[in-house]
C-alpha positions in Angstrom: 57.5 23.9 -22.5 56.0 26.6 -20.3 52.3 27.9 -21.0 50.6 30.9 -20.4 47.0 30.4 -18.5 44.6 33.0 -18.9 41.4 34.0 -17.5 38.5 32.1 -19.7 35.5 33.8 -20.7 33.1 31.5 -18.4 29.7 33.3 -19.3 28.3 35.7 -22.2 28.9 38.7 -20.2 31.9 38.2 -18.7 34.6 41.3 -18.9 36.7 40.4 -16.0 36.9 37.3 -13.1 38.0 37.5 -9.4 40.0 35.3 -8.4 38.2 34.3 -5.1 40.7 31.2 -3.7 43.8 29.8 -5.5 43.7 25.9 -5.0 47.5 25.7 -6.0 50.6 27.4 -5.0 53.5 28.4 -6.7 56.0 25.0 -6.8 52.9 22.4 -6.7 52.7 19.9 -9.3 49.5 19.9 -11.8 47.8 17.6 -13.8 45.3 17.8 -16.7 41.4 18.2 -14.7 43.1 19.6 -11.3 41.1 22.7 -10.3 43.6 25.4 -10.1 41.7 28.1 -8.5 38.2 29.4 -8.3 36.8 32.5 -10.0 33.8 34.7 -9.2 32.0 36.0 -12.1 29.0 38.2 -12.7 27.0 35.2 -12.7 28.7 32.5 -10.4 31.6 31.0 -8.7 33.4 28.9 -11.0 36.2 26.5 -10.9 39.4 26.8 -13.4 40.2 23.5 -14.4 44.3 22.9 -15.8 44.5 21.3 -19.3 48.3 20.9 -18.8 50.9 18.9 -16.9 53.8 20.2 -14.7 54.4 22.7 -12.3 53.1 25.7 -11.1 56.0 28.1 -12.0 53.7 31.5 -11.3 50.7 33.3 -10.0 49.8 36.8 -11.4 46.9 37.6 -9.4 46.2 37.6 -5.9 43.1 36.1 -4.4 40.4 38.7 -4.1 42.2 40.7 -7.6 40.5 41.0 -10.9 42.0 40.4 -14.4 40.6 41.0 -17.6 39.1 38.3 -19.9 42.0 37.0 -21.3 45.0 38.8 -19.1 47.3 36.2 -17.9 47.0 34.5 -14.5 49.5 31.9 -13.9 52.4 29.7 -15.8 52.5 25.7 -15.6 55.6 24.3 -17.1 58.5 22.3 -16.2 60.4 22.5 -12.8 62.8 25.5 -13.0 61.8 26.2 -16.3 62.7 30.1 -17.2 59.5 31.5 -18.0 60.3 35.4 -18.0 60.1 35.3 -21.5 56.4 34.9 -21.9 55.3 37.4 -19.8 57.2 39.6 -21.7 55.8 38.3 -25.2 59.1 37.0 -26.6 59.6 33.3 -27.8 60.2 30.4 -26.2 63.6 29.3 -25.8 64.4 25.9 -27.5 65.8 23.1 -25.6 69.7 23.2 -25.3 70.5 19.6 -26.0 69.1 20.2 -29.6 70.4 23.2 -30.3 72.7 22.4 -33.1 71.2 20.0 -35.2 67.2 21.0 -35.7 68.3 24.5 -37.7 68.5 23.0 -40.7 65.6 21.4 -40.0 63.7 24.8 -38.5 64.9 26.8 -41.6 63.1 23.8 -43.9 59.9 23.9 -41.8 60.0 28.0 -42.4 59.8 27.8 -45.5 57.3 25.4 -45.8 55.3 27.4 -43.3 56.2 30.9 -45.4 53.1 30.6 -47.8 50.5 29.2 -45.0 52.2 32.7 -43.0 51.7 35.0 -45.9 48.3 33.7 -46.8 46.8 34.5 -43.3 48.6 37.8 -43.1 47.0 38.3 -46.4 43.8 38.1 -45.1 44.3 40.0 -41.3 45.5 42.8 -44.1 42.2 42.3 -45.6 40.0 42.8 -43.0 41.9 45.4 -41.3 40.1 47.8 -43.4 36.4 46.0 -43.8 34.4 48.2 -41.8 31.3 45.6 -40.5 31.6 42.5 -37.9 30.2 39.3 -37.8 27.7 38.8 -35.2 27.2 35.3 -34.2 24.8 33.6 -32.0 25.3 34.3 -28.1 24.8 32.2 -25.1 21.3 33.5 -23.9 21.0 30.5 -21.2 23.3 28.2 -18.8 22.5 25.0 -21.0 22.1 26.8 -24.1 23.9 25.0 -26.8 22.2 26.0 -30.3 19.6 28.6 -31.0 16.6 28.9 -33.8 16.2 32.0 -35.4 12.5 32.5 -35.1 11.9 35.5 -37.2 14.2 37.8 -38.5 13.1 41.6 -37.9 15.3 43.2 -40.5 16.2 41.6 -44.0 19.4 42.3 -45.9 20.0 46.2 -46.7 18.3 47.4 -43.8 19.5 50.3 -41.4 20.4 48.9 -38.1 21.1 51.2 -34.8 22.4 50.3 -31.6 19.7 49.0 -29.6 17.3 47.7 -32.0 16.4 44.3 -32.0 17.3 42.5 -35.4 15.6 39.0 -35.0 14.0 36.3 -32.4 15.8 33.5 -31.1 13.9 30.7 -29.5 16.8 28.9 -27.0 16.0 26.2 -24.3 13.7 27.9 -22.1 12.0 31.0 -23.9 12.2 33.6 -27.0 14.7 36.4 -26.5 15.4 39.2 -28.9 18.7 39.7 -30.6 19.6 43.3 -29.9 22.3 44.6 -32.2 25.5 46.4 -30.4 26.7 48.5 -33.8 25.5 50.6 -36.2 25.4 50.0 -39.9 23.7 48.4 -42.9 22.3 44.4 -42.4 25.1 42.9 -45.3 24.3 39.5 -44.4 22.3 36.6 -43.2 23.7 33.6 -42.8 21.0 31.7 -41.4 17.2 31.4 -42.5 14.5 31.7 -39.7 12.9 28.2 -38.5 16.8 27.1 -39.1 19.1 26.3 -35.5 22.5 27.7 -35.6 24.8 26.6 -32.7 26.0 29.0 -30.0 29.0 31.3 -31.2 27.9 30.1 -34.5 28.1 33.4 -37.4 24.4 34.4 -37.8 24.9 37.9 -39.5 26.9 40.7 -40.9 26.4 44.1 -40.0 28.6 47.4 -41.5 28.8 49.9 -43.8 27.2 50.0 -46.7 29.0 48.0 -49.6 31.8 46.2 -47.4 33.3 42.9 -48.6 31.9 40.8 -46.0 32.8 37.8 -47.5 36.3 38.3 -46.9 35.1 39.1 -43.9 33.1 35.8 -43.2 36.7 33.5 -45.0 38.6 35.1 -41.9 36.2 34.2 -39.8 36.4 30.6 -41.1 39.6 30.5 -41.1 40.6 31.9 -37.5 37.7 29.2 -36.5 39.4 26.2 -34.8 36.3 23.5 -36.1 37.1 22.4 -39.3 33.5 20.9 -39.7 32.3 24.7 -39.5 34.5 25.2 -42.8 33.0 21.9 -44.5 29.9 23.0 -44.1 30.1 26.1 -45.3 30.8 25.3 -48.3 27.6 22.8 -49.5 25.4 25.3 -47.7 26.5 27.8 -50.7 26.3 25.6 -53.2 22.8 24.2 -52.2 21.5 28.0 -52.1 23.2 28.6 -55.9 21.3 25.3 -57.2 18.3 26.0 -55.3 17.8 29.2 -56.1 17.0 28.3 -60.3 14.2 26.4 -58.7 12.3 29.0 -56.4 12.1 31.3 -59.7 10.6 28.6 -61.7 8.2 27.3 -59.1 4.5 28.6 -59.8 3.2 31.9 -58.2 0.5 30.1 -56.4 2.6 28.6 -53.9 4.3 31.7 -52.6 2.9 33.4 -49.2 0.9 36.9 -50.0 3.1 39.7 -49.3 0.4 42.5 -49.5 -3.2 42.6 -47.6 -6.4 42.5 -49.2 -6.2 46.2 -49.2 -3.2 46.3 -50.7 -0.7 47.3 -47.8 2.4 45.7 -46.9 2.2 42.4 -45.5 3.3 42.5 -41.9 4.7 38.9 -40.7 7.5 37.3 -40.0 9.4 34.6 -42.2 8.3 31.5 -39.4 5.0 33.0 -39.3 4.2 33.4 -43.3 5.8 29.3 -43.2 3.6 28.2 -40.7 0.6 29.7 -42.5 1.4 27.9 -45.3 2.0 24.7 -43.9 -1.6 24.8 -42.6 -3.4 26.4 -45.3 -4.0 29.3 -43.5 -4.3 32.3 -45.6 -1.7 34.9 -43.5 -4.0 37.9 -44.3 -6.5 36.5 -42.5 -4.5 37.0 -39.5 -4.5 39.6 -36.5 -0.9 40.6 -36.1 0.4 41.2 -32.2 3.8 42.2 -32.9 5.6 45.4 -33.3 3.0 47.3 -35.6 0.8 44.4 -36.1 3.3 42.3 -37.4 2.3 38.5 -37.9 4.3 36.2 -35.1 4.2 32.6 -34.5 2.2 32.5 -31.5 -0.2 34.4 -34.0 -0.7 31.7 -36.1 -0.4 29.0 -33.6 -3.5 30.8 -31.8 -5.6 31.8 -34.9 -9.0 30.4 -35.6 -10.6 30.7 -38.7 -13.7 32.0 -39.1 -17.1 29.2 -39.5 -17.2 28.6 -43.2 -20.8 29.1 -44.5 -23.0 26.4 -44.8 -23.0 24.8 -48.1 -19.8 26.0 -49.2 -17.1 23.5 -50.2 -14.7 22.4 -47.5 -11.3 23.7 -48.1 -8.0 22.0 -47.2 -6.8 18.3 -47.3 -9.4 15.5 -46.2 -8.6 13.6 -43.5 -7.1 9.9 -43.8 -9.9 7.4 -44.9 -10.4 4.4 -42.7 -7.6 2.2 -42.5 -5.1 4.7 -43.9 -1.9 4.9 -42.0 -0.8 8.9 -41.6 1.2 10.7 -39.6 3.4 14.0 -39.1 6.9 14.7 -38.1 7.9 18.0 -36.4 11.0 19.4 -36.0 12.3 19.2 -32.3 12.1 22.7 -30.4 15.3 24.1 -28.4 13.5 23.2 -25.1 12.4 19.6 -25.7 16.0 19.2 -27.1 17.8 20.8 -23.7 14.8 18.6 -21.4 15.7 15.3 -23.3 19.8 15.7 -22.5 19.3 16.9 -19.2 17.0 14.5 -18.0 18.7 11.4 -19.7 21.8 12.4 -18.1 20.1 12.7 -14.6 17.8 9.2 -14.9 20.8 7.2 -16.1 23.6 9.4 -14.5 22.5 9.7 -11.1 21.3 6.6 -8.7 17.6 7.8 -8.1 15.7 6.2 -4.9 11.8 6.9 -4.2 10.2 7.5 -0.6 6.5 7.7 -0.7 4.4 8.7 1.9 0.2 10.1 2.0 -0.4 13.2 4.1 -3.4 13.7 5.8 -4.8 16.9 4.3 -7.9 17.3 6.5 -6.5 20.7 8.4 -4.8 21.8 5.3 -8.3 22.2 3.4 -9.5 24.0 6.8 -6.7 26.3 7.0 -6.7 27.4 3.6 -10.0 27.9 3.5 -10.0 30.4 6.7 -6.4 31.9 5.4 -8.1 32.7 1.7 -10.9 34.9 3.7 -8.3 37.3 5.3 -5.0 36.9 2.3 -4.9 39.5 -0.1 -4.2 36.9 -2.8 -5.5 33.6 -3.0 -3.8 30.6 -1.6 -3.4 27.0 -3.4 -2.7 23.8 -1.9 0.7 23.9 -3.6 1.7 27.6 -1.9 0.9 25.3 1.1 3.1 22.7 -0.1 5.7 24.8 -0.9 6.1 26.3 2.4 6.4 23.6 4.2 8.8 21.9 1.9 11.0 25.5 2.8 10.5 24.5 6.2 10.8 21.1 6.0 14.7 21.7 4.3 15.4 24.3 6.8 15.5 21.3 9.6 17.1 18.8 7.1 19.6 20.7 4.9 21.1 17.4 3.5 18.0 16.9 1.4 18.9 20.9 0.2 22.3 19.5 -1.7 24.1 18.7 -5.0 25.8 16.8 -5.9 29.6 17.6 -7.6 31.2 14.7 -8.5 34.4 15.3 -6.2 32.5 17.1 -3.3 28.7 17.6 -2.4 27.5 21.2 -1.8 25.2 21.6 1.1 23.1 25.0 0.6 22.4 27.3 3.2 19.7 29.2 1.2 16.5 27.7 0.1 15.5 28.2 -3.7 12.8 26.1 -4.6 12.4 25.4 -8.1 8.8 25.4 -9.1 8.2 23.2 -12.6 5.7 24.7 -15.0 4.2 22.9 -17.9 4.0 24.9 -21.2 3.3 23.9 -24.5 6.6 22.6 -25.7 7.7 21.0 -22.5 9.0 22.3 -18.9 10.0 25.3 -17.3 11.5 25.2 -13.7 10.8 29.1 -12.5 13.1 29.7 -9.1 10.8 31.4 -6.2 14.0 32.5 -4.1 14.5 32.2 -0.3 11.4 30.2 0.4 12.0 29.5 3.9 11.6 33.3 4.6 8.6 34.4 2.6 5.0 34.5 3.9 1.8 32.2 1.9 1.0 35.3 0.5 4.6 36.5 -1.1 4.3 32.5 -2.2 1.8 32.6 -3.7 2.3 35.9 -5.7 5.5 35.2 -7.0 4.0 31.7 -8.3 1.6 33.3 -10.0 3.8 36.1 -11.7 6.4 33.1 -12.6 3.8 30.9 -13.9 2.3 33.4 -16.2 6.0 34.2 -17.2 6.9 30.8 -18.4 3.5 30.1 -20.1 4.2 33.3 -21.9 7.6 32.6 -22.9 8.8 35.8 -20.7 10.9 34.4 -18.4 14.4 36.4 -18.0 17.8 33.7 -16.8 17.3 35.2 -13.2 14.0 33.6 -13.4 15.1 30.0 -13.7 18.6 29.8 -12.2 20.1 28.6 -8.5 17.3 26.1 -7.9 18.4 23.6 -5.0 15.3 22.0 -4.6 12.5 21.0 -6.8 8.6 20.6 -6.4 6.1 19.4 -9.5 3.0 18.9 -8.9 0.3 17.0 -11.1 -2.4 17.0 -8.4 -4.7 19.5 -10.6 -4.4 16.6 -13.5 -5.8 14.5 -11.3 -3.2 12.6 -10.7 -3.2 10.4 -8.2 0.7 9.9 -7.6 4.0 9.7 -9.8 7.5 9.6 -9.9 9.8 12.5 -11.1 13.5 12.8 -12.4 15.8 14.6 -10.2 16.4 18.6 -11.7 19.9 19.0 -11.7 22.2 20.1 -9.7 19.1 19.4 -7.2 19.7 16.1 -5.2 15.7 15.3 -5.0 12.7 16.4 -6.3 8.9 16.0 -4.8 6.5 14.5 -7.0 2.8 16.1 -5.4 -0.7 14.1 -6.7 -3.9 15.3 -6.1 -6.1 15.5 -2.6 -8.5 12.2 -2.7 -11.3 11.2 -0.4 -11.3 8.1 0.8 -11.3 6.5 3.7 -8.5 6.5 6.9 -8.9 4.6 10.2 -8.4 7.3 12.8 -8.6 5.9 16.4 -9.6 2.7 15.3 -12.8 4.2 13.9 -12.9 3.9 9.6 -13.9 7.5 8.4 -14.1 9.6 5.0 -11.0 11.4 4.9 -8.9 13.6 2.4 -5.6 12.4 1.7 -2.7 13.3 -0.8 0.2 11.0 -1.9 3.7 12.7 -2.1 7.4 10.5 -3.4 10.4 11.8 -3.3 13.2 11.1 -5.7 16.7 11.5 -4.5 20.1 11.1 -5.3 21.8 7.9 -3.4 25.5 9.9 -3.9 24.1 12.7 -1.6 21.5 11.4 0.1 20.7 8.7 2.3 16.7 6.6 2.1 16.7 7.3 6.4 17.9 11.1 5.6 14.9 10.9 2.6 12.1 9.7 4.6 12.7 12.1 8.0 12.2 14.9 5.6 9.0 13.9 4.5 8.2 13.0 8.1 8.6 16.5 8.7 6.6 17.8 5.5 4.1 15.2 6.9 3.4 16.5 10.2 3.4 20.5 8.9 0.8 20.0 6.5 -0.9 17.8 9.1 -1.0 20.7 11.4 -0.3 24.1 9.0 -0.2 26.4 12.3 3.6 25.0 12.2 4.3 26.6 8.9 3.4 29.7 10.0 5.8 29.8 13.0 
């Protein structure tokens, strides 16, 4: 039986795709996982993979034409197959050779399938005239998966306009606000701060004032093609319903304050008042950043109470006596979650190799030190490195691949990912054709993007289209390590610290400074010979820097 194929929505903001090449031609035979054609979208070029088996009956759109999200693009069904049908929105046609016999049948099958029919049109009636819409969680990243509601900014009952934000979301890489899109009254929240919800996953209900939303939110259950999602609907209600006898009953005490000690509103977010009670801070105590000098949680992760005065009793828990086994379990962020998956599936996924090589950085520490008196910004020894890694890829664009399972993709531009520790793991910030900025323009945008990811401030633009990596642990004092490949980068440079010790130059033994540097690559893509002329190359630039400069 024929089937429609219509353009995917391949990113969170996609209205419309180009169709930049078809791979297939009308007549060609298809099988489930054959790339059809690929499509541009705002974000990328991207490949539209066939889930079906036959024949490619029709194409709709031209290369270099846009369609809609959802218009239709092609037909894949059976040789000579009539397919005129669909395009027009009528039924299939049944097979011929069964004609006769399967009415009977069909006619049994209808009426089995009448009250299923009248129960969903039942409902589409319902909602037809709910005025309020489900917002669910949106893909804020390329490996976003699941998101945690950080704080919510408005609580149930609240006036919402177009353009405000309505909570925080903590994804992979940073905190982004949820911005709402509609206007109306906040009916519903379906999931508590500190609490993950996965992406396209129902967060919220916003309309007007009084709308059955939970006809609304059934639909939406129902029109849902996971039938876990409707399972576990279900005991989440019930939990809440048998919980909620117990919150009323539970002693005052325990609750967070909701007023100051001057007998104002309480300011803070729901993460934030938690937080503050699971460390026995009292929350009034604390300086607010946020909107209005609301509480956040980098407010209470960065608060430090005041000296207690001497001869007071200690407040809070003791610590473990001697011999006391103790420890604490903490729930695992977005970002360490995303960093454990992507990394295991690049250490056990892809064939790594080292090449390790020290680098004389005698002229290095001479250069930099002449640059820095003239460079309107001050130059590291990793601006340095990065620089001549740019050029170093420029003359070896093998090492500046990926690899893509059924080709490799060798990239003309240079995009050096720069990897950034931060307190719940590690953000890869993109400083964007390398190979044709100056120390200085380096070094800036390192800076900027550093501050950005320690801050949590960094924007998708920010961290996307790396095709090589750099991470450097030479300021740990580290003396040299091995690191996993970033994907879709085929290597990654591991950089330990500048040492002195002592070289043999001209058969003479002198004190000199020298820094360790291994590359990881891929074996699919690249070669150990391919591997260790590129870090010749680094070698001898940072062993001379005037060549970086040319």
């Amino acid at each position: 039986m024929a089937e429609i194929i219509r353009m995917p929505k391949m990113s969170d903001t996609m209205e419309e795709g180009v169709i930049a090449a078809w791979l297939k031609k009308v007549g060609d035979s298809v099988k489930p996982g054959d790339i059809l054609a690929e499509v541009e979208t705002d974000k990328a070029t991207m490949e539209l993979e066939s889930y079906d088996e036959g024949v490619l009956l029709y194409i709709g759109v031209k290369e270099k034409d846009a369609v809609p999200v959802n218009g239709v693009i092609a037909v894949i069904g059976e040789k000579g197959e009539d397919y005129q049908h669909l395009l027009e929105g009528g039924d299939a046609p049944k097979s011929d050779s069964k004609e006769e016999t399967p009415k009977e049948e069909k006619k049994e099958e209808e009426k089995k399938a009448e009250p299923a029919k009248s129960e969903s049109s039942e409902e589409k009636i319902d909602t037809s005239g709910i005025n309020a819409i489900v917002i669910t969680m949106p893909k804020m990243s390329d490996t976003m998966q699941e998101g945690t509601i950080a704080s919510w900014l408005k609580k149930v009952g609240d006036d919402v306009k177009s353009g405000e934000i309505i909570a925080e979301v903590e994804t992979d890489k940073a905190t982004m606000e949820l911005e709402s899109y509609d206007d109306g009254t906040l009916l519903y929240i379906g999931v508590e701060a500190g609490d993950s919800v996965p992406v396209d996953g129902v967060i919220a209900v916003i309309g007007e004032k009084g709308a059955d939303f939970e006809t609304l939110l059934k639909a939406q259950k129902s029109e849902s093609s996971e039938a876990p999602a409707e399972e576990k609907s279900e005991p989440a209600k019930e939990e809440k319903k048998e919980e909620a006898p117990k919150a009323s009953s539970a002693p005052a005490a325990s609750s967070a304050p909701t007023t100051t000690a001057d007998g104002d509103r309480l300011k803070a977010s729901p993460l934030a008042k938690k937080m503050a009670e699971d460390k026995g801070i009292d929350i009034r105590t604390v300086s607010g950043s946020g909107e209005g000098g609301r509480v956040v949680k980098r407010d209470v992760e960065n608060f430090v109470p005041a000296a207690a005065p001497q001869g007071g009793e200690a407040v809070g828990t003791a610590a473990p006596g001697l011999g006391v086994e103790s420890f604490k379990e903490e729930k695992v962020s977005q970002m360490r979650k995303v960093i454990a998956k992507r990394l295991a599936e690049s250490k056990f996924g892809a064939p790594h190799f080292y090449v390790t090589m020290e680098i004389n950085m005698d002229k290095a520490i001479e250069a930099r030190k002449s640059m820095n008196e003239i460079a309107p910004v001050k130059i590291s020894f990793n601006d340095m490195v990065i620089k001549a890694t740019a050029a170093a890829l420029r003359q070896h664009p093998k090492v500046n691949s990926s690899w893509l399972g059924d080709k490799i993709r060798y990239n003309d531009h240079i995009h050096i990912g720069m990897a950034v520790a931060v307190d719940e793991g590690l953000l890869v910030p993109v400083i964007r054709f390398t190979d044709s900025l100056s120390l200085s323009q380096i070094s800036t945008q390192a800076k900027s993007l550093g501050g950005k990811a320690k801050n949590k401030e960094l924007q998708p633009k920010d961290w996307e289209g790396n095709t090589f990596t750099i991470s450097n642990l030479g300021m740990f004092g580290v003396d040299e390590f091995t690191a996993i490949i970033n994907p879709p980068d085929a290597c990654i440079l591991a950089v330990g610290g500048i040492k002195e010790t002592v070289v043999v130059k001209d058969g003479q033994m002198q004190v000199g400074n020298v820094m360790k540097v291994t590359l990881s690559c891929d074996h699919r893509v690249v070669d150990g010979s391919v591997g260790a002329a590129f870090l010749i190359t680094l070698k001898s630039l940072l062993e001379d820097p005037v060549r970086i400069l040319v």
